[in-house]
Structures are given as structure tokens and as C-alpha cells.
MARBA-3410 file (N, C-alpha, C, O; in Angstrom, 1 decimal):
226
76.9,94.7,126.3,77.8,93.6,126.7,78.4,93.0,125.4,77.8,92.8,124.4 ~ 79.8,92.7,125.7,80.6,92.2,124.4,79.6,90.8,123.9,78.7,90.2,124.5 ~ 80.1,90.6,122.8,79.2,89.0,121.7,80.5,88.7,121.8,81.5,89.5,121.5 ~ 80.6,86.8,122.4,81.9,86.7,122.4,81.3,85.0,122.4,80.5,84.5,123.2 ~ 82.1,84.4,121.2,81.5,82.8,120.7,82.4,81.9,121.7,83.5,81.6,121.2
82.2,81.6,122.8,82.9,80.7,123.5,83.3,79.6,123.0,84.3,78.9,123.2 ~ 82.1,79.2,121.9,83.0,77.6,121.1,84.4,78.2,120.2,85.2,77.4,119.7 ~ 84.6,79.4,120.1,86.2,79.3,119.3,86.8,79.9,120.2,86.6,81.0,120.7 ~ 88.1,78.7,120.7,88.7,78.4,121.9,90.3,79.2,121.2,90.6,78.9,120.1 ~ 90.8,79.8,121.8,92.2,80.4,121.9,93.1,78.9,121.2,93.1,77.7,121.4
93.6,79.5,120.4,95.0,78.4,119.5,96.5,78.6,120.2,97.1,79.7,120.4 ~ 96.9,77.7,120.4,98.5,77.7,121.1,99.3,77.4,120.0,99.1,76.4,119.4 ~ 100.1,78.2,119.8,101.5,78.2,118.5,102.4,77.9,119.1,102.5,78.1,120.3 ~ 103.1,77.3,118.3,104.5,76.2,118.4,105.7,77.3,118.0,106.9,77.0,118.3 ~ 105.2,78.5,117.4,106.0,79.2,116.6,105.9,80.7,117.0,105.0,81.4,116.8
107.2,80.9,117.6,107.3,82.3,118.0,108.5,82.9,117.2,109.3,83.4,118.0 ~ 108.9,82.9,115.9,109.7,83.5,115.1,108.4,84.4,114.3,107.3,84.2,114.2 ~ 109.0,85.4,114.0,108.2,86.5,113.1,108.1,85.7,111.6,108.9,85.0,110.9 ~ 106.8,86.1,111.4,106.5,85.4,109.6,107.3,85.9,108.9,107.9,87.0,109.1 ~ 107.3,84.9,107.5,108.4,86.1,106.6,107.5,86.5,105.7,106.5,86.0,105.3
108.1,87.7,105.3,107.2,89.0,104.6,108.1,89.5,103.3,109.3,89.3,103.2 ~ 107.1,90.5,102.3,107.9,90.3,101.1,106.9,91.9,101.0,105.6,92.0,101.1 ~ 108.0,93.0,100.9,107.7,94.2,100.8,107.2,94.5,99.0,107.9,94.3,98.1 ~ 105.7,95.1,99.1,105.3,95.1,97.5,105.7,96.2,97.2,106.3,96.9,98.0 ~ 105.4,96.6,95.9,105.6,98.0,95.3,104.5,99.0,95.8,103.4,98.4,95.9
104.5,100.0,96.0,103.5,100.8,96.0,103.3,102.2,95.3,104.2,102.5,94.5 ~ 102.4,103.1,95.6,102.5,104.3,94.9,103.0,105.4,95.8,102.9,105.4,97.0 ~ 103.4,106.3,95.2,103.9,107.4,96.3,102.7,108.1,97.1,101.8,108.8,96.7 ~ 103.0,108.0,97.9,102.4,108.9,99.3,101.5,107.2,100.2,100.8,107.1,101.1 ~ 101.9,106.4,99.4,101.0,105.0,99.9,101.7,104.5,101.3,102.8,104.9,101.5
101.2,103.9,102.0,101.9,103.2,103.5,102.2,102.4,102.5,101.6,102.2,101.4 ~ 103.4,101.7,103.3,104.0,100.2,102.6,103.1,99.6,102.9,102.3,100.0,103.8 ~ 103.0,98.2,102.4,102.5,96.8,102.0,103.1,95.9,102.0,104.1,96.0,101.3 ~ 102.9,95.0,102.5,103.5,93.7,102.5,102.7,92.3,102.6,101.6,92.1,103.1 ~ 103.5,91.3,102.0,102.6,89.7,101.6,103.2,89.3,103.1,104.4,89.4,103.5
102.0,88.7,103.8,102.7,88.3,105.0,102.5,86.8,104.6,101.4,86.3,104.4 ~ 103.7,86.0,104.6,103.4,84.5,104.1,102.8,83.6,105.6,103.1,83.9,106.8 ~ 102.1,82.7,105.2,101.6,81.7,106.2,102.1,80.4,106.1,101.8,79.6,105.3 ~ 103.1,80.5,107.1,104.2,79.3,107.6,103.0,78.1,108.0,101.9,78.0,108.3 ~ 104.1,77.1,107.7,103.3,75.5,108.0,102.5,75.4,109.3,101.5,74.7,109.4
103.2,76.4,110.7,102.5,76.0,112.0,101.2,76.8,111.5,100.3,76.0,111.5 ~ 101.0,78.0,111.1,99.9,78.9,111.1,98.6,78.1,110.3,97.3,78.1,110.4 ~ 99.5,77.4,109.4,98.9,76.5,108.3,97.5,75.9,108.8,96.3,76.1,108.7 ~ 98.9,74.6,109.9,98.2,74.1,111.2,96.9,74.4,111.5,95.9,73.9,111.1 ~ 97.1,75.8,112.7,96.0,76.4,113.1,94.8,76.8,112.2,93.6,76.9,112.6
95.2,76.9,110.9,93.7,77.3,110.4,93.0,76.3,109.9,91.8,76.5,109.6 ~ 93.4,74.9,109.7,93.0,73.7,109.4,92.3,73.9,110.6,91.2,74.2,110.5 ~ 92.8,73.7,112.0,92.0,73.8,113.0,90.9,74.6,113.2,89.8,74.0,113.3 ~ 90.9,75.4,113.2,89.8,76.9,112.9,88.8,76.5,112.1,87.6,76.2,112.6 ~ 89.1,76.4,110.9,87.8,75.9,110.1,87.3,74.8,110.2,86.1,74.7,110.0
88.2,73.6,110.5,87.5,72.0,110.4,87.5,72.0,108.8,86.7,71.3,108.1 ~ 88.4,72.7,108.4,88.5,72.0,106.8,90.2,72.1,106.1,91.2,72.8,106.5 ~ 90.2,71.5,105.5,91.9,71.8,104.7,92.0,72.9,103.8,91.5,73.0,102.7 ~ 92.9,73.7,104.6,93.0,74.9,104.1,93.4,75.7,103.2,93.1,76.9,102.9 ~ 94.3,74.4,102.4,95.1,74.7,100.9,93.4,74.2,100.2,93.6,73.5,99.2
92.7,74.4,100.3,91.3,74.2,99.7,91.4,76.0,99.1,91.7,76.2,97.9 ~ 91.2,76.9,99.9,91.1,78.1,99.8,92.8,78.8,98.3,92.7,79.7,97.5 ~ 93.6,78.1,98.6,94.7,78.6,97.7,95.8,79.6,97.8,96.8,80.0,97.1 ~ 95.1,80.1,99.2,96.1,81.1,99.7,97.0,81.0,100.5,96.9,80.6,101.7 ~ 98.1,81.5,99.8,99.4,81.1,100.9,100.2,82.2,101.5,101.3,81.9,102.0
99.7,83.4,101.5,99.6,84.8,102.0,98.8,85.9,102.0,97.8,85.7,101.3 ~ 98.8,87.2,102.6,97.9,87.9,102.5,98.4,89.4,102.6,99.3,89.5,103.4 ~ 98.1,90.4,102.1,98.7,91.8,101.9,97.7,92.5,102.7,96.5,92.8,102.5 ~ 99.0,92.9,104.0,98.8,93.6,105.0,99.4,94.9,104.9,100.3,95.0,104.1 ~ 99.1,96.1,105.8,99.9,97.0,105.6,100.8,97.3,107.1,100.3,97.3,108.2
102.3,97.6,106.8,102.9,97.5,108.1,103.3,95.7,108.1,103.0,94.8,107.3 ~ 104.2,95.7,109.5,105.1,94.5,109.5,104.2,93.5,110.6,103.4,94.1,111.2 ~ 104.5,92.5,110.7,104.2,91.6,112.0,104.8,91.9,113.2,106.0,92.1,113.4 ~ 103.7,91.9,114.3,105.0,92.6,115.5,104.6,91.4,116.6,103.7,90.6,116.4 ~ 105.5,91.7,117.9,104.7,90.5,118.7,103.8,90.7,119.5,103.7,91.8,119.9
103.2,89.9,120.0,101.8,89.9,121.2,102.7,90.4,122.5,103.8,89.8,122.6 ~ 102.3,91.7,123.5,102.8,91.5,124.4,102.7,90.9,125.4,103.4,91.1,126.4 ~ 101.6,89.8,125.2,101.4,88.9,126.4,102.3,87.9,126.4,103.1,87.6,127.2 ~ 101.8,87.2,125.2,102.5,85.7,125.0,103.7,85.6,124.0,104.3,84.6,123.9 ~ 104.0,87.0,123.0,105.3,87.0,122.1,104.7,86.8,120.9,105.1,87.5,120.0
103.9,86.1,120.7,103.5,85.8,119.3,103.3,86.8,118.2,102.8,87.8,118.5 ~ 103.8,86.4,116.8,103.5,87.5,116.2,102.0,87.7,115.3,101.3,86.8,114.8 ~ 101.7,89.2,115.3,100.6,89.4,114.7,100.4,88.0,113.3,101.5,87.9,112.8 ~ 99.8,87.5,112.9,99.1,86.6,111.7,98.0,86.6,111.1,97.0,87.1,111.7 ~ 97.8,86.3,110.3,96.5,86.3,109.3,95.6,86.0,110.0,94.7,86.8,110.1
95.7,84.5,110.9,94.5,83.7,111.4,94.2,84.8,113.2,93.6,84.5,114.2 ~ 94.9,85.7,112.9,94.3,86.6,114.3,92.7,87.0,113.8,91.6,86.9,114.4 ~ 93.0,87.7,112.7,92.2,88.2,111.8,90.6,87.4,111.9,89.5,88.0,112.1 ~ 90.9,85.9,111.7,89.8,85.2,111.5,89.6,84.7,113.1,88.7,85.0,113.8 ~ 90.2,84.2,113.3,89.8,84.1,115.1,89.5,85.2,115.7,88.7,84.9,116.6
89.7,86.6,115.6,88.8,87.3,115.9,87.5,87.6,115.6,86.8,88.1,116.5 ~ 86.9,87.4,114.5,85.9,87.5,113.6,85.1,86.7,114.0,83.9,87.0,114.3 ~ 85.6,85.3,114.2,84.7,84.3,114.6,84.4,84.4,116.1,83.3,84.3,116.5 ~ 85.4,84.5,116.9,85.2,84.8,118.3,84.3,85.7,118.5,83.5,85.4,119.4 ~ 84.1,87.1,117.9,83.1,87.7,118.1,81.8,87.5,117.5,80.9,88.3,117.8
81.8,86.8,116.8,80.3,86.3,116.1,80.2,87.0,114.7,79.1,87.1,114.1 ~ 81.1,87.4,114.1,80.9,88.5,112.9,80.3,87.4,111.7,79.3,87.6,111.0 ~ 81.0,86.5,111.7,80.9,85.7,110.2,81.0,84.3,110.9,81.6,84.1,111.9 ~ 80.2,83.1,110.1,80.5,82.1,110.6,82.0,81.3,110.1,82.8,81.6,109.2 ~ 81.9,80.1,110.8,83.2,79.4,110.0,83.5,79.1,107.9,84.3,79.2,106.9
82.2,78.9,108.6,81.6,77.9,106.7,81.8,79.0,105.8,82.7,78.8,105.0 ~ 81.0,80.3,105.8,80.9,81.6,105.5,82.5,82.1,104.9,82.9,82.3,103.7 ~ 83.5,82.2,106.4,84.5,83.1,106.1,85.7,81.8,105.0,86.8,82.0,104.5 ~ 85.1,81.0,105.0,86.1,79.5,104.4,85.3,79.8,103.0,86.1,79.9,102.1 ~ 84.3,79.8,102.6,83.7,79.8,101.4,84.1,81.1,100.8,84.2,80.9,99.6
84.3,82.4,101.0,84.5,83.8,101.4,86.0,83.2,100.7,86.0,83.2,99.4 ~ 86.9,82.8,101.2,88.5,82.5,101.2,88.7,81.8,99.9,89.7,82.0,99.1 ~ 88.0,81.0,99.7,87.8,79.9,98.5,87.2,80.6,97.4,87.3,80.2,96.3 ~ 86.6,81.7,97.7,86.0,82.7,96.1,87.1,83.5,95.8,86.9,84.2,94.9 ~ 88.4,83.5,96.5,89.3,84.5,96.3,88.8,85.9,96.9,89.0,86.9,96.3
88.3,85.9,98.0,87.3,87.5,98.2,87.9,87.4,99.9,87.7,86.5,100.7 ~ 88.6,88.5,100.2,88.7,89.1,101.1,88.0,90.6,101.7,87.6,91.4,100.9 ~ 88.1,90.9,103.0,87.2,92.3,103.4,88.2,93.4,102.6,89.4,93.1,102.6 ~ 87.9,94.4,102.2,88.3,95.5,101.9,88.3,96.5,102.9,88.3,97.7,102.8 ~ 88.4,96.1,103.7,88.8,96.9,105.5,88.7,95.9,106.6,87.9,95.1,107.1
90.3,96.4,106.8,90.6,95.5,107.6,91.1,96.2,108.7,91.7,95.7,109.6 ~ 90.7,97.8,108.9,91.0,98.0,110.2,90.1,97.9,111.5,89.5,98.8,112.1 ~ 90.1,96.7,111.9,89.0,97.0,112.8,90.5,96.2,114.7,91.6,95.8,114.9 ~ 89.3,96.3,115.3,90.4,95.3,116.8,90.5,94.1,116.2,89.5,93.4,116.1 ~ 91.7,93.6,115.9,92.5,92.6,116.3,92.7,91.9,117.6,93.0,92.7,118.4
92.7,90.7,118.0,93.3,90.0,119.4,94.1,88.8,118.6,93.9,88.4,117.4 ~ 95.1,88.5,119.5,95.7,87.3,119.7,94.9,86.5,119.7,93.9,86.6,120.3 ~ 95.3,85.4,118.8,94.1,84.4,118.6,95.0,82.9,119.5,94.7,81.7,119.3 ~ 95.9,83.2,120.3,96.6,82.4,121.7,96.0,82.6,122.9,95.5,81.8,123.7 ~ 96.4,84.1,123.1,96.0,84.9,124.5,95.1,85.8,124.7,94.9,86.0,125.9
94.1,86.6,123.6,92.9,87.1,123.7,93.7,88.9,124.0,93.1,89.9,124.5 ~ 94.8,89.0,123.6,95.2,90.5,124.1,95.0,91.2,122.6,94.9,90.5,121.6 ~ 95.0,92.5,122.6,94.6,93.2,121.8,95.8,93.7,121.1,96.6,94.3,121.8 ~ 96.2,93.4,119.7,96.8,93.8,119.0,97.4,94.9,118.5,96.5,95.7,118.3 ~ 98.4,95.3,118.2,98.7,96.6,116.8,97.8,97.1,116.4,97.5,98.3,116.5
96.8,96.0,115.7,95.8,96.6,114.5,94.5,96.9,115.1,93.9,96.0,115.8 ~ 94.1,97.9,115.0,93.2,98.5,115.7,92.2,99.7,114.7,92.5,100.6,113.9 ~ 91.0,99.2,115.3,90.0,100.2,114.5,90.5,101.5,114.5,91.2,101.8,115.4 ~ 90.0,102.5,113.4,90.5,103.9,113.4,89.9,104.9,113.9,90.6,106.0,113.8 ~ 88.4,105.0,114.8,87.5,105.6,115.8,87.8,105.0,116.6,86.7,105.0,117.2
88.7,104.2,117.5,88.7,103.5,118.5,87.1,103.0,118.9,86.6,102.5,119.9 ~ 86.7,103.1,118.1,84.9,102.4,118.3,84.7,101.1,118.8,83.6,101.0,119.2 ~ 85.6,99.8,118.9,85.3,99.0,119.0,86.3,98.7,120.5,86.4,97.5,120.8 ~ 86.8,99.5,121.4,86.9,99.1,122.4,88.9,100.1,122.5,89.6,100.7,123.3 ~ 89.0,99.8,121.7,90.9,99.9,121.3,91.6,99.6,123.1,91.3,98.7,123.9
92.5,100.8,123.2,93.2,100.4,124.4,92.1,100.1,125.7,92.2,99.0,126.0 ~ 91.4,100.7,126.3,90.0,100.6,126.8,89.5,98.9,127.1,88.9,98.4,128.1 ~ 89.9,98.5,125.9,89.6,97.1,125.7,90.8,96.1,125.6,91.1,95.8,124.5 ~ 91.6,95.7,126.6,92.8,95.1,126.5,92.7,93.5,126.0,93.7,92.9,125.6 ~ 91.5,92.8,126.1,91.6,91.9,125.8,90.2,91.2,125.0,89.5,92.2,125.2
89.6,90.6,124.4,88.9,90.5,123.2,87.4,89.9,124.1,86.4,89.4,123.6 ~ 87.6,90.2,125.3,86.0,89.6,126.0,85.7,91.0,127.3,85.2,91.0,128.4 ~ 86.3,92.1,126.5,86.0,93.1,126.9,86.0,93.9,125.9,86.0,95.1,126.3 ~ 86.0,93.9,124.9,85.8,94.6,123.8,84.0,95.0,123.5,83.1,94.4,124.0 ~ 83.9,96.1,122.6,83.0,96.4,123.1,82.1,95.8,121.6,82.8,95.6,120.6
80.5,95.6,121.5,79.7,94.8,120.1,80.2,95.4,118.9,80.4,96.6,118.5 ~ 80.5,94.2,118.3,80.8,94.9,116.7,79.7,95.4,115.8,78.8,94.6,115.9 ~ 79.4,96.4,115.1,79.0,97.1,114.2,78.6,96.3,112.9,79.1,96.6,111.8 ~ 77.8,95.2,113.1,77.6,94.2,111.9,77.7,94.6,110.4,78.1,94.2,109.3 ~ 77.1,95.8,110.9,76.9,95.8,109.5,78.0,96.9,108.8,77.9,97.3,107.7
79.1,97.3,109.7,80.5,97.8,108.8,81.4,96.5,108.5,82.4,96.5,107.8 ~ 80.8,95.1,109.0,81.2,94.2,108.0,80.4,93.4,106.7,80.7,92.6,105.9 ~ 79.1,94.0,107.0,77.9,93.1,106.0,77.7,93.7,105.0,77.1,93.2,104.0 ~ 78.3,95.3,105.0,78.1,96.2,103.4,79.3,96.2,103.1,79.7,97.3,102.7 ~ 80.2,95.4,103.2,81.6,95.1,102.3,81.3,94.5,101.1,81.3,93.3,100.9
81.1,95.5,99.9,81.2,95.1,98.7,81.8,93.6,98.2,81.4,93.0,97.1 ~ 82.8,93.1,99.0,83.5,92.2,98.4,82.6,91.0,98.5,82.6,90.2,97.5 ~ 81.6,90.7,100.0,80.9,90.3,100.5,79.8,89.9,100.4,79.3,88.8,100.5 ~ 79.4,90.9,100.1,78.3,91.2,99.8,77.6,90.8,98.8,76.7,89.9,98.9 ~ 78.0,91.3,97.6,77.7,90.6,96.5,77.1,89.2,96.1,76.0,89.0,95.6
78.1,88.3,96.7,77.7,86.8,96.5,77.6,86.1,97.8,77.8,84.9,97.8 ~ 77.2,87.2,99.2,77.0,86.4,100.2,76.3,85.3,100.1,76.9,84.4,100.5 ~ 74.9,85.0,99.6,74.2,84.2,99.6,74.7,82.7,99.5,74.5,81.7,100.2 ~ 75.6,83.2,97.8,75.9,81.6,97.6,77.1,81.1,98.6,77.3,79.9,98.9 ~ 77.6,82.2,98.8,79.2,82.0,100.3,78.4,81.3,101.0,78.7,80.1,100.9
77.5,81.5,101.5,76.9,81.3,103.0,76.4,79.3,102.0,76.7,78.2,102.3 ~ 75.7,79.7,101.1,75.6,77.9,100.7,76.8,77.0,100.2,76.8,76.0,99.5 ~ 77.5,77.5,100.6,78.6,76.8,100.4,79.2,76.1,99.1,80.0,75.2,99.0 ~ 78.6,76.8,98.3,79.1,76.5,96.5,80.2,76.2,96.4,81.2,76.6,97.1 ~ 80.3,75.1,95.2,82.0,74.8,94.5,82.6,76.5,94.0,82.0,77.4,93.5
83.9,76.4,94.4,84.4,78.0,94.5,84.9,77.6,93.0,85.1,76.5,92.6 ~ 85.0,79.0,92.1,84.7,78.9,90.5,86.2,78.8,90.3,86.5,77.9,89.5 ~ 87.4,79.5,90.9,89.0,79.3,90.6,89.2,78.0,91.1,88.7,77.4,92.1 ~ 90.2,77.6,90.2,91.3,76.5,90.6,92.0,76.4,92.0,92.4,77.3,92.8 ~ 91.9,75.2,92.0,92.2,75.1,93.8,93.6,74.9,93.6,93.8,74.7,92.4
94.7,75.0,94.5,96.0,75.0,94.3,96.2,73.8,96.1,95.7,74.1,97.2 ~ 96.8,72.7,95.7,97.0,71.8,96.4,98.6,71.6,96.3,99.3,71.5,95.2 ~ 99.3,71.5,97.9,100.6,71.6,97.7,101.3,70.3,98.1,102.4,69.9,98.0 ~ 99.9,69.5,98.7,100.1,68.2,99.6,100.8,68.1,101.2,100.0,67.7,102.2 ~ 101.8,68.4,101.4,102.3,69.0,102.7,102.3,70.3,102.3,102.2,70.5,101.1
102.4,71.5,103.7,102.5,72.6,103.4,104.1,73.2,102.8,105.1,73.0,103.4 ~ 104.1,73.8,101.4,105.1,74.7,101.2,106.4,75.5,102.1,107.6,75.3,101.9 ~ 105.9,76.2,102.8,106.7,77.0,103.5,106.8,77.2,104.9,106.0,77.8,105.6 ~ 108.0,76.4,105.3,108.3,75.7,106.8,108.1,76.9,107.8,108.2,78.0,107.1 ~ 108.0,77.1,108.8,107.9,78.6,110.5,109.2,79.4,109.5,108.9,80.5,109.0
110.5,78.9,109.2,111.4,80.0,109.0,111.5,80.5,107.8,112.5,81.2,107.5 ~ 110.6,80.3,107.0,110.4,81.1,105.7,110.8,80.6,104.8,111.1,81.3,103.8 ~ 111.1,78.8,104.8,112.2,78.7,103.9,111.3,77.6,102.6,110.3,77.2,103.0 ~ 111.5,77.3,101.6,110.7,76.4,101.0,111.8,75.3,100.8,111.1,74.3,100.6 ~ 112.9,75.0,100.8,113.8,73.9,100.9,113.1,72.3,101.0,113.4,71.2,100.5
112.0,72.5,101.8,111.8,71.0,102.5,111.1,70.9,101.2,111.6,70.3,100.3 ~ 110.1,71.4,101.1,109.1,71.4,100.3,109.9,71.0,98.7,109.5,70.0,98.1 ~ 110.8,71.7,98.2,111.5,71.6,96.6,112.1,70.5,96.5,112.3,69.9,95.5 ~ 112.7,70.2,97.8,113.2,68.6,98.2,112.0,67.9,97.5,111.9,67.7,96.3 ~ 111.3,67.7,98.5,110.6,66.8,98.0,109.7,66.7,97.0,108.9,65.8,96.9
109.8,67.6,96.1,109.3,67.7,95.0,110.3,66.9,94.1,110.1,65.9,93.5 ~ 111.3,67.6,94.2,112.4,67.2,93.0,112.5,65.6,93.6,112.9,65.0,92.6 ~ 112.5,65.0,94.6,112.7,63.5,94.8,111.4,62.9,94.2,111.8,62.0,93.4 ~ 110.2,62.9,94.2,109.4,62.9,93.2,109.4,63.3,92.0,108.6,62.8,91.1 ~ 109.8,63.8,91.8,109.8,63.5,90.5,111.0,63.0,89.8,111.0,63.0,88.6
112.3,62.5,90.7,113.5,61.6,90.7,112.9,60.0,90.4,113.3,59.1,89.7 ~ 111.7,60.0,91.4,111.5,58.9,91.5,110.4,58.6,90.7,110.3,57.4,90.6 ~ 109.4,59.6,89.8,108.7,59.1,88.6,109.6,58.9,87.5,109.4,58.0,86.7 ~ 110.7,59.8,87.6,111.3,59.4,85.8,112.1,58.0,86.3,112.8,57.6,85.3 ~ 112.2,57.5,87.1,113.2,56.0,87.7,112.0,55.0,87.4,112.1,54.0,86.8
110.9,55.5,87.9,110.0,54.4,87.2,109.3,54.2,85.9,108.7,53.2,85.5 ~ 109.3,55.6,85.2,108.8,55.6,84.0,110.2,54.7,83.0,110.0,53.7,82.2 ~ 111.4,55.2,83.3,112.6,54.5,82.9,112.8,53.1,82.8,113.3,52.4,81.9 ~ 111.8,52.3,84.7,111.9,51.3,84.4,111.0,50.3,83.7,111.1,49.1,83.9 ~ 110.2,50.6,83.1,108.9,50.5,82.8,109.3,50.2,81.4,108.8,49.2,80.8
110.2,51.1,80.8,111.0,51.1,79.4,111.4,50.0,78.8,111.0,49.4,77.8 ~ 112.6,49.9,80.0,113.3,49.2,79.9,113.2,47.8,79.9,113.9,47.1,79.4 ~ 112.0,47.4,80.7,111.5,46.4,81.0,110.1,45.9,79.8,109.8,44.7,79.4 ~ 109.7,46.7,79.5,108.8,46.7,78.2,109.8,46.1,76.8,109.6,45.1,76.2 ~ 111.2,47.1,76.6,112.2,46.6,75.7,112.6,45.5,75.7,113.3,45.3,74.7
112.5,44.1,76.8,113.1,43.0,77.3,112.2,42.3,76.8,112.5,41.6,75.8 ~ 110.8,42.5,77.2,110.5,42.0,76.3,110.1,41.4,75.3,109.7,40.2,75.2 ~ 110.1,42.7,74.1,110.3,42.0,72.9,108.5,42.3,72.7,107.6,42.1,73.5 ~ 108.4,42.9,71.1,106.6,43.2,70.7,106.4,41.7,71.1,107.2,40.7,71.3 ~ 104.9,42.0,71.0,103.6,41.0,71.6,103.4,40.8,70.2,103.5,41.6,69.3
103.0,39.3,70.2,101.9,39.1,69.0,100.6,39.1,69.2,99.9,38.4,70.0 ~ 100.0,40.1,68.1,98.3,40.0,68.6,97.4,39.1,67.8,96.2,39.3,67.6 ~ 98.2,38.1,67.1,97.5,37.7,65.4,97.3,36.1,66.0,98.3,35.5,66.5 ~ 96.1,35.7,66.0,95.7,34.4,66.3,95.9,33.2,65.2,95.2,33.2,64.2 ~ 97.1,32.0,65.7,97.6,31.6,64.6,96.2,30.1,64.9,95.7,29.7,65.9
96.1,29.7,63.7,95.3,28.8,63.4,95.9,27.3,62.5,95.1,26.4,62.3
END
């Protein structure tokens, strides 16, 4: 019988445009590669997912192979956080775990396994390569068939420093904080350099007036006259 965590509840997206994607270099005879960026709504949902802030972790995309396509149920397109909503929905890794895991910079080194819509529960593009885990057979992620724990628990990447992942250690790289999220549903960073550059319009207007107002007036005496 499938393992299937009823406390992580299906995510409704606001955003049915395809993510934007940035084709890498590769070697010849390689499948292409690509950075799938995670737009502000997806952002959203994984703050939701984990119960933590997600620019904690530092990642603002992830290299997939192949493009984003859509859900045939509900339109949505394939995303990062399918990835982790599936994992969690089936019991693979806990929340704390795959967030602490994200924040070491360490992702799985196989990533073919069933995918679902982390909206509608339907079974994605990306699909294990033995059909072992259910594939077409399994149309939706509470018919899929038990995962193979441990083709995710001898993941080198994983593995290694499970222990301290699972205790939740300060993660050893620099955290990268953007304050609002960077990169709006249509791929664009505009809002974001806005308001960067208006900040910092508006520190040098106050460092300016701070100047100018210091020059008014006039050194201090610090000499105590008697």
C-alpha cells in the first residue's frame, strides 16, 4: 500500500506561465541542462512547505535536465517545489531534514524518480527509469506504488552529513537574503533593481543630508573653558 503523509496538503498556484529557464553549456553527447529559476509565486509556496523563509537556503534555481512542461490536469508547470512536495508527501525525507539538506548547498544526485503535481497529485514528465515506482500505472501520487528508501538514503550527497542535516545545524555558507523575492512569475527582475536602486537613491539623499546639515553647523568645541 502507497506511504502517503496526509499532513502535506496539495499547493494552489496563482501562476500558470512557464518558469524562465537559462540553457547551460554542456558536453557533447550530454542531454541539455537547464537553470529552472524560481519565480516569486513558487517562492511563496515553498515558504509554505517548509514553515521557514526560504531565501534562508540561497537558492534561486535549480539544474534540471529538459524544459518545464504543463500538468495535464490543472496546466501548471513542472517546478522545483514538485520535487519536494513529492518527497514529503510520500514520507521520503522530513521537512526540517530536506530545508537543512538545501541550506548545506547539497542536493540528491538523482533525481529521476515519480514526480506529481504538488496542486493536483497527477503524475508528471519526470518519471523514474524502471518504471519501479508506479509510472503511468500510477496516474496520481496516492496510487503510486512504496518508495525504495533507501535509493534515497545512499545518496552520497546525503548521506555523508545526514546526521548533523537531520540536527539542524547553522549551515556553514553564507546565506544570501534578497528581502522581497528577486524574480517576479514572468522572469523579469525589474521590480526588484527598482527597488534596489531607490534605496540606495534614498541612502545617498540621506547620507548627503546628514553632510550638509553637520556643515551648518559649524565644529563643536570639546575644550572646557574655566
Amino acid at each position: 500500500m502507497p506511504i502517503v503523509n496526509q499532513d502535506v496538503h496539495f499547493l494552489p498556484s496563482g501562476n500558470k506561465i512557464k518558469p524562465p529557464t537559462k540553457l547551460l553549456p554542456v558536453r557533447d553527447g550530454e542531454r541539455d541542462t537547464y537553470l529552472w529559476y524560481i519565480t516569486k509565486d513558487e517562492y511563496l509556496r515553498l515558504n509554505k512547505i517548509f514553515g521557514h523563509e526560504f531565501q534562508e537556503t540561497g537558492l534561486g534555481g535549480t539544474k534540471v535536465v529538459g524544459l518545464p512542461s504543463p500538468c495535464p490536469g490543472c496546466g501548471k508547470y513542472t517546478e522545483f517545489i514538485d520535487w519536494v512536495w513529492t518527497a514529503l508527501r510520500r514520507g521520503v525525507h522530513t521537512r526540517e531534514f530536506m530545508f537543512n539538506a538545501l541550506k548545506q548547498g547539497r542536493q540528491g544526485a538523482e533525481n529521476m524518480h515519480d514526480v506529481y503535481c504538488s496542486e493536483c497529485g497527477l503524475l508528471t514528465p519526470v518519471r523514474s527509469r524502471d518504471n519501479s515506482e508506479g509510472g503511468l500505472d500510477a496516474p496520481t501520487i496516492d496510487q503510486a506504488k512504496p518508495i525504495e528508501r533507501s535509493k534515497y538514503d545512499l545518496m552520497p550527497e546525503l548521506l555523508e552529513r545526514k546526521e548533523e542535516l537531520a540536527a539542524g545545524r547553522p549551515a556553514k555558507k553564507e546565506v544570501v537574503m534578497w528581502d522581497e523575492w528577486w524574480l517576479d512569475d514572468k522572469g523579469s527582475t525589474a521590480a526588484y533593481r527598482a527597488r534596489i536602486a531607490k534605496q540606495k537613491a534614498e541612502a545617498e539623499a540621506e547620507a548627503k543630508l546628514k553632510a550638509e546639515s553637520a556643515k551648518k553647523e559649524g565644529p563643536v568645541c570639546n575644550l572646557i573653558c574655566v
